[in-house]
RODO-2510 file (C-alpha; in nm, 4 decimals, decimal comma):
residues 336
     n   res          X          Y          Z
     1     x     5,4404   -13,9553    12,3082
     2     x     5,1317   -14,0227    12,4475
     3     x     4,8141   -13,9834    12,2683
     4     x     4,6194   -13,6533    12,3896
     5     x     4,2613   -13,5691    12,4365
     6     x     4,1546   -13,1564    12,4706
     7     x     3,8202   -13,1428    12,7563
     8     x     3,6442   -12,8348    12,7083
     9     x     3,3669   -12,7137    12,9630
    10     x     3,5477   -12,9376    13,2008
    11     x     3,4123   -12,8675    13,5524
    12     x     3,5467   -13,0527    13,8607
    13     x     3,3370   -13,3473    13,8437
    14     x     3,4428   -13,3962    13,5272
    15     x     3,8405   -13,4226    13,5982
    16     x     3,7537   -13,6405    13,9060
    17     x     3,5627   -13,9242    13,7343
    18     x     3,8058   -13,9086    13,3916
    19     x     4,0752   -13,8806    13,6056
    20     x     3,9993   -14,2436    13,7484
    21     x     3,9062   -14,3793    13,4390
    22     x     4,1828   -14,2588    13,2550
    23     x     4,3967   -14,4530    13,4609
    24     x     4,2797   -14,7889    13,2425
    25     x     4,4146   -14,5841    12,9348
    26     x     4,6530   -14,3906    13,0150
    27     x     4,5922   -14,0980    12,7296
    28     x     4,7709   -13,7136    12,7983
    29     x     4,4674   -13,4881    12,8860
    30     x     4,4204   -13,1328    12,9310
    31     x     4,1190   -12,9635    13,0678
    32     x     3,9980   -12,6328    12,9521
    33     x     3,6905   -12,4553    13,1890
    34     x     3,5680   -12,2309    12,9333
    35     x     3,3830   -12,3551    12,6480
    36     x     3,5215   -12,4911    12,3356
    37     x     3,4738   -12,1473    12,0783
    38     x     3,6238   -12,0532    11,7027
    39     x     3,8531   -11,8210    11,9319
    40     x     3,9825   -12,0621    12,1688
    41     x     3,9838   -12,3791    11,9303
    42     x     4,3736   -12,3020    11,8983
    43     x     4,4398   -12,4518    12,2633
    44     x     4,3665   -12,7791    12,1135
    45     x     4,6457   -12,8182    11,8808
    46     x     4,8490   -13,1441    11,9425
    47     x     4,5459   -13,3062    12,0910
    48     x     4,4034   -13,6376    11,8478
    49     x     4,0684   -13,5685    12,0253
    50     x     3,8654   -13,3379    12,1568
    51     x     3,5831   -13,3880    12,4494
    52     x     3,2881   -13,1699    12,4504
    53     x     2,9608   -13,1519    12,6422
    54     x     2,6246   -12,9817    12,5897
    55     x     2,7002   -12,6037    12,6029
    56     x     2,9649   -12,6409    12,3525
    57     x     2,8579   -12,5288    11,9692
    58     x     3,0544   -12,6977    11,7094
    59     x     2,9953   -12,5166    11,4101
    60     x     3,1956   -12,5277    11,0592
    61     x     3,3956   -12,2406    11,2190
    62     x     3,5066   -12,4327    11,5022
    63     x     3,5677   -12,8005    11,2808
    64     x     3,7720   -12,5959    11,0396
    65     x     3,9959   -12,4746    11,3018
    66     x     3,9984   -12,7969    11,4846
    67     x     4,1180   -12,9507    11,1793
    68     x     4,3877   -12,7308    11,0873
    69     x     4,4810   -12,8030    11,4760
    70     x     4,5244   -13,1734    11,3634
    71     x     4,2541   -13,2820    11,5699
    72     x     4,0889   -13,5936    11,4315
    73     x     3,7820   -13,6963    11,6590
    74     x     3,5393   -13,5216    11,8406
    75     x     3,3897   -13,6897    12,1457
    76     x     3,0659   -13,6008    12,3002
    77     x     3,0016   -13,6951    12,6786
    78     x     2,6439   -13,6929    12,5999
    79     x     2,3907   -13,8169    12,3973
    80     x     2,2131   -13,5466    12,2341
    81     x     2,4393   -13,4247    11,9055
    82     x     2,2588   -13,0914    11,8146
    83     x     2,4768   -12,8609    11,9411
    84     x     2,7326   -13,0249    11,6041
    85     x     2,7106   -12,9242    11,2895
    86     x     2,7358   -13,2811    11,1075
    87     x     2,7469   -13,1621    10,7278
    88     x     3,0111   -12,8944    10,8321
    89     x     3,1802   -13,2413    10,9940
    90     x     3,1315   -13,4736    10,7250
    91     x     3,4174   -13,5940    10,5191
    92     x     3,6596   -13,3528    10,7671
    93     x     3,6520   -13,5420    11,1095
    94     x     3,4848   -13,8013    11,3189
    95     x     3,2205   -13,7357    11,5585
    96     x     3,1365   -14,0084    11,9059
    97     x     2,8653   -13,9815    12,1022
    98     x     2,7669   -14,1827    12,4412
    99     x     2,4496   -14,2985    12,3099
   100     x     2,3154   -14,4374    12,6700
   101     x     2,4740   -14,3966    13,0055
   102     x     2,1549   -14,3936    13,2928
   103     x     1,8077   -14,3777    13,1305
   104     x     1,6930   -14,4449    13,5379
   105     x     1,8846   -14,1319    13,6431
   106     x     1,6784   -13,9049    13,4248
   107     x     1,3501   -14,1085    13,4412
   108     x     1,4161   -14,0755    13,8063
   109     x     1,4842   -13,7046    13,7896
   110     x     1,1170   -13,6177    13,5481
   111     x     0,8943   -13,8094    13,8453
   112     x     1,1430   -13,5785    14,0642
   113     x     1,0184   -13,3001    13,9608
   114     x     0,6467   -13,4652    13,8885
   115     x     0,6222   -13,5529    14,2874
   116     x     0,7983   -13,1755    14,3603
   117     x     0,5356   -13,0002    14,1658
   118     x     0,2639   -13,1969    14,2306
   119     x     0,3080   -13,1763    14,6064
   120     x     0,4476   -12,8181    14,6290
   121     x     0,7458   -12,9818    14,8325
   122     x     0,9606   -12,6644    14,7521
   123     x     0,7224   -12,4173    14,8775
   124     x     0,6803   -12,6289    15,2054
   125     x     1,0536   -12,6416    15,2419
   126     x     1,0592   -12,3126    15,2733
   127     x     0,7404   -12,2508    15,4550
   128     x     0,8614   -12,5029    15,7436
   129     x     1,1816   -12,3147    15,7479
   130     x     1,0020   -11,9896    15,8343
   131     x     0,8100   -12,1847    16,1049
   132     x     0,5265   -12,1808    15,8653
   133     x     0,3381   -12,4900    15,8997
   134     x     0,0306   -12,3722    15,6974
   135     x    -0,1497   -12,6284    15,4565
   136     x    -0,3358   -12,3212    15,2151
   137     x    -0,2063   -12,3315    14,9117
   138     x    -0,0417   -12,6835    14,8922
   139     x    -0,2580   -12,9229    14,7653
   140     x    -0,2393   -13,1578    14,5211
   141     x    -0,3416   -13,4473    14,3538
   142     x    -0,3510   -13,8060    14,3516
   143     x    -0,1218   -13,9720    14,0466
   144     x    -0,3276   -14,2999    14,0616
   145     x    -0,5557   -14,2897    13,7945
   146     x    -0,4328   -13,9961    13,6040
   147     x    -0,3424   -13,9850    13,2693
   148     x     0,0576   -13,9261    13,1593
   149     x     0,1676   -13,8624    12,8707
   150     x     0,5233   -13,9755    12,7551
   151     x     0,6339   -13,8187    12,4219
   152     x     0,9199   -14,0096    12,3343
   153     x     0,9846   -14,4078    12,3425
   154     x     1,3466   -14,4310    12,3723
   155     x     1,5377   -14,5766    12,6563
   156     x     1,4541   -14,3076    12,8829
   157     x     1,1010   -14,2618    12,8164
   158     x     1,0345   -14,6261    12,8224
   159     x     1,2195   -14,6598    13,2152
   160     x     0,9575   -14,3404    13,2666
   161     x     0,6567   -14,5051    13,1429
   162     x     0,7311   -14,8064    13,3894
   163     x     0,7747   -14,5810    13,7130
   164     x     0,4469   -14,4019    13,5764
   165     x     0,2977   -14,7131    13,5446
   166     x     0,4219   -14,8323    13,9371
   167     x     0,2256   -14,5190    14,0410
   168     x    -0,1341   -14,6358    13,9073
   169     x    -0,1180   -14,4053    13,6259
   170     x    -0,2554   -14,4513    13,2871
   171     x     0,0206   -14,3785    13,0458
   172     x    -0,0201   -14,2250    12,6282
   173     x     0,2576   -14,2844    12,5072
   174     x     0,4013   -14,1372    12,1369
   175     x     0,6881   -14,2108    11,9262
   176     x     0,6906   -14,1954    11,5393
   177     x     0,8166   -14,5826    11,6024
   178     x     0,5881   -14,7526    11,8061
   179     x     0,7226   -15,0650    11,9810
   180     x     0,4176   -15,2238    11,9995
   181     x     0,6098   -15,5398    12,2062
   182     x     0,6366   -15,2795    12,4661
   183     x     0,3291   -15,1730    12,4798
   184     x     0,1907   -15,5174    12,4889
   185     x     0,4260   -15,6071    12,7955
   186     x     0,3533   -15,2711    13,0010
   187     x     0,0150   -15,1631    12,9037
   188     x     0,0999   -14,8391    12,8138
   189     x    -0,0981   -14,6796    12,4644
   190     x     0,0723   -14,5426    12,2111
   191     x    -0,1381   -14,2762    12,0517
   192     x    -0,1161   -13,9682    11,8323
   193     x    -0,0345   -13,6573    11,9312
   194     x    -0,3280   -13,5092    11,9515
   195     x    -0,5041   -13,7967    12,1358
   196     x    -0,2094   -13,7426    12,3786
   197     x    -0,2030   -13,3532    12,3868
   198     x    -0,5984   -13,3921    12,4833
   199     x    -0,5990   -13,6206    12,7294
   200     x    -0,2626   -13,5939    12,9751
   201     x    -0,2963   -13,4589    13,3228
   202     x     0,1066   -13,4488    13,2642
   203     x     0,3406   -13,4054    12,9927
   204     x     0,7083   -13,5567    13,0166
   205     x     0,9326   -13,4553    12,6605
   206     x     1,1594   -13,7665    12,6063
   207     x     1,2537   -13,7202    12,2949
   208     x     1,5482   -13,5824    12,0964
   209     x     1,5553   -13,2303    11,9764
   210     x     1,5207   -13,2447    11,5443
   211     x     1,3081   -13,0200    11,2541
   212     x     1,0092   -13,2005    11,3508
   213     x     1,0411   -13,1810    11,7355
   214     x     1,1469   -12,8201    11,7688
   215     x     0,9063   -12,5744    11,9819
   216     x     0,6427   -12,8568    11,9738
   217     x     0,5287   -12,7585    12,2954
   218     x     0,3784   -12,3984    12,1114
   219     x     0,0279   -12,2234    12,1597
   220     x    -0,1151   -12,4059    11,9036
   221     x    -0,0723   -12,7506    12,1006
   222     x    -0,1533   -12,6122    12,4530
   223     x    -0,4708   -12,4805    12,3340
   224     x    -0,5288   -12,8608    12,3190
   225     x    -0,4443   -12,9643    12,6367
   226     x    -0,6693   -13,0267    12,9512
   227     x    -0,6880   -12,6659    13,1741
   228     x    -0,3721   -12,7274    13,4544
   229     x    -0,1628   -12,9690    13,2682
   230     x     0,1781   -12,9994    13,4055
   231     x     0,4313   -13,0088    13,1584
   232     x     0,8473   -13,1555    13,2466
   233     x     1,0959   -13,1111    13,0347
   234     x     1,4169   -13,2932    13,0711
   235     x     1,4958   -13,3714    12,7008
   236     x     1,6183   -13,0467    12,4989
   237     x     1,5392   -12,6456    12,6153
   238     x     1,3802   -12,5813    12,1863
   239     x     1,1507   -12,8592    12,2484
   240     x     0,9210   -12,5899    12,4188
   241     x     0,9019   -12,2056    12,3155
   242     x     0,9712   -12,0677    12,6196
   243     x     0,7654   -11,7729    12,5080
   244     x     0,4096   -11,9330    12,4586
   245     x     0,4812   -12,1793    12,8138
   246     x     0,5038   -11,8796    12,9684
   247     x     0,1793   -11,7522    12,8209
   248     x     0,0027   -12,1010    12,9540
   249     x     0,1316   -12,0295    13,2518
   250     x     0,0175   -11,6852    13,3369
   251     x    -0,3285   -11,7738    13,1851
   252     x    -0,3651   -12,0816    13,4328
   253     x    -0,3777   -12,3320    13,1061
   254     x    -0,0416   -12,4253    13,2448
   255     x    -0,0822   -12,5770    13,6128
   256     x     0,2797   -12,6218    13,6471
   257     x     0,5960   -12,7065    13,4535
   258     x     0,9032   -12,8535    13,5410
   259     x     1,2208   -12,7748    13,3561
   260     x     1,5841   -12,9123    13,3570
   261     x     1,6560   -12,7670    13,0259
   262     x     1,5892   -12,4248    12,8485
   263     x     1,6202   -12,3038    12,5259
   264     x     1,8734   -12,0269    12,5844
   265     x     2,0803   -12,2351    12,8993
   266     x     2,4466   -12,2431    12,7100
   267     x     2,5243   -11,8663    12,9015
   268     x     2,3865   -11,9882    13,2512
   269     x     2,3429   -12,3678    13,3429
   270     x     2,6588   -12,5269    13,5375
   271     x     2,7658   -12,1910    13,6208
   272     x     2,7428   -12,0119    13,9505
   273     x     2,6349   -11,7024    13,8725
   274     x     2,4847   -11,6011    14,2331
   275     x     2,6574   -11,3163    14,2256
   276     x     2,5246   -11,1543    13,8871
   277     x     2,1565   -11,0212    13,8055
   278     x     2,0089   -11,2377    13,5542
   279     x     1,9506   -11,0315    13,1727
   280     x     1,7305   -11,3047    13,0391
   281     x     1,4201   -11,1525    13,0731
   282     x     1,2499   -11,4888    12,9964
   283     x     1,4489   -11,6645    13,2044
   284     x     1,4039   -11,4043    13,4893
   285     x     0,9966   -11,4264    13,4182
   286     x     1,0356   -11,8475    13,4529
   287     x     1,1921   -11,8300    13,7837
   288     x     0,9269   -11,5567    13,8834
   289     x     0,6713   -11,8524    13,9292
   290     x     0,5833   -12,0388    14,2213
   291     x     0,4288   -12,3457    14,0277
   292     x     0,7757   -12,3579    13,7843
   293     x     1,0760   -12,5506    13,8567
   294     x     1,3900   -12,4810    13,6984
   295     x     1,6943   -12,7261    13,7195
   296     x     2,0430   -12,6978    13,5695
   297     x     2,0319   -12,9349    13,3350
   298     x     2,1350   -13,2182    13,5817
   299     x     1,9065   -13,4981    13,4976
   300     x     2,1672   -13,7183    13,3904
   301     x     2,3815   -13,5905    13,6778
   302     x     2,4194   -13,9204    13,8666
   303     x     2,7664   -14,1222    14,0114
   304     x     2,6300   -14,3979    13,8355
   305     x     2,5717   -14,2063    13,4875
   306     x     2,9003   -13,9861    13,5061
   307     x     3,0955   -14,3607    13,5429
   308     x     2,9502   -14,4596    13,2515
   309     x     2,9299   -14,1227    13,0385
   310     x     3,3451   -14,1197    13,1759
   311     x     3,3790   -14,5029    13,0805
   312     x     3,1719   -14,4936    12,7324
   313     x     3,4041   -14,1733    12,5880
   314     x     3,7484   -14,3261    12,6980
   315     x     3,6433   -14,6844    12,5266
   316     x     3,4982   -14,4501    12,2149
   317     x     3,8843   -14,2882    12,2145
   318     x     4,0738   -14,5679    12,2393
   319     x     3,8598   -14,7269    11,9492
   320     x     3,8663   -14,4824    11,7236
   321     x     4,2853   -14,4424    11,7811
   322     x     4,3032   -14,7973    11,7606
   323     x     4,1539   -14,8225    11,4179
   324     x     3,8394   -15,0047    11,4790
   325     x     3,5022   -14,8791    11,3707
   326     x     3,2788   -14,9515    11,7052
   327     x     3,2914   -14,6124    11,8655
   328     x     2,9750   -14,4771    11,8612
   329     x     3,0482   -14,2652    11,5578
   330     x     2,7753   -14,0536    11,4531
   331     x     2,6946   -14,0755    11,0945
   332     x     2,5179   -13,8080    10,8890
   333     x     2,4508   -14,0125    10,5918
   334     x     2,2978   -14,2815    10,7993
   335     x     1,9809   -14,2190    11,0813
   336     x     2,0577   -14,2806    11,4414
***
């Protein structure tokens, strides 16, 4: 009997590229479209592992039913790991993670949105489609000689601050661990906060969502910011409260912001909801704005990544079946 792993949130990208690489390992799989809930946690039973992705919470509920379903490993196709409870997990079963699989493909996707905004591309689109070839209202600004700030180091932020860098820009960088080699090979600064929050033109969140990175984007730190700062977010929704952005925004502190995540997404992104009115009255106000862009969370959405999110979990599986201790197990007891 084959060894079986349980997706949840599985959509059909996801059975296409595990398909294929699940023909190197050869494990039973069954896909589930919903997400994985205290309710449905029973459809996992005979499965080793389960596979989970962003939108799925794993609290103690859910472990404790998981484990009474026999299920020994949980396996994240993603990096981030705050959707898990770990002390509900600890001593009960394993958690995985895929710690890296494109850093370019989100870098890529923050200048994306930088260039969009910036340039007002989307409200040309549809300008030019309404044979409106107007120029009022479209300007923008060169990103040579600007100031960017890039809070968070990792490998995503640092492929960011070298694209930023290819553009002329002058880049503040923070991290509570410096890599000062870095900053000596790129030129980049690393700063404090409040150095950075002061001086950016534009704000790019890198980092991971924890206690001391939640809602750091709040009223208190935009009153510090330069008037029109553009803010991107493509690291976690609760790095920003959505309610004081919004604030920034309709007094004019805010030039723009770019979004692919949101603090309350788990009910709407990778859905197709066209056909339903929107009851997030935040979320409803965000798309309201002509100098906000909103993206489903598909930063990371990439061939490229999804190979090696697909690749990284399977090899993470097989390891942790097989016994051996390499498979990017996250530990609550130790830091990441």
């Amino acid at each position: 009997m084959s060894q079986t792993i349980s997706f949840f949130d599985a959509k059909p990208y996801d059975r296409e590229i595990f398909d294929e690489v699940n023909k190197d390992y050869g494990f039973g799989v069954k896909y589930f479209k919903f997400n994985l809930t205290a309710e449905n946690a029973v459809l996992a039973e005979g499965s080793d592992v389960v596979c989970v992705f962003v939108n799925d919470f794993i609290t103690e509920e859910v472990i404790n039913k998981l484990v009474d379903c026999g299920v020994k490993l949980i396996a994240l196709r993603c990096s981030g790991y705050n959707n898990v409870d770990l002390k509900a997990a600890l001593g009960k079963i394993k958690v995985a993670r895929v710690p890296a699989y494109s850093p370019n493909a989100i870098a890529e996707h923050t200048v994306a949105l930088i260039l969009t905004l910036n340039r007002k591309i989307h409200r040309a689109y549809w300008r030019t489609r309404d044979s409106n070839f107007s120029l009022v209202g479209l300007m923008g600004f060169d990103l040579h000689g600007k100031y960017a700030g890039v809070i968070g180091t990792g490998k995503i932020g640092k492929v960011l601050v070298k694209i930023l860098l290819g553009f002329g820009m002058k880049v503040l960088t923070y991290d509570p661990y410096p890599d000062s080699d870095f900053e000596e090979k790129t030129g980049c600064s690393y700063v404090g906060l409040d150095e950075l929050f002061t001086k950016s033109d534009i704000i790019s969140l890198n980092c991971p969502l924890t206690r001391e990175t939640e809602y750091m984007i709040n009223n208190s730190n935009i009153d510090k910011m330069k008037d029109g700062v553009m803010i991107i977010n493509t690291g976690r929704g609760k790095l920003i409260k959505t309610s004081d952005l919004i604030d920034g925004l309709k007094s004019g502190k805010i030039g723009s912001a770019g979004l692919d995540v949101y603090e309350e997404e788990a009910e709407y992104f990778f859905e197709d909801l066209s056909n339903r009115i929107i009851t997030d009255d935040v979320l409803a106000r965000l798309l309201s704005f002509n100098n906000v862009i909103i993206t489903s969370h598909q930063g990371f959405f990439t061939r490229e990544a999804m190979q090696n999110i697909a690749e990284t979990t399977m090899n993470n599986v097989k390891n942790f079946l097989d016994g051996k201790k390499e498979f990017n197990e996250i530990c609550f007891q130790c830091p990441d």
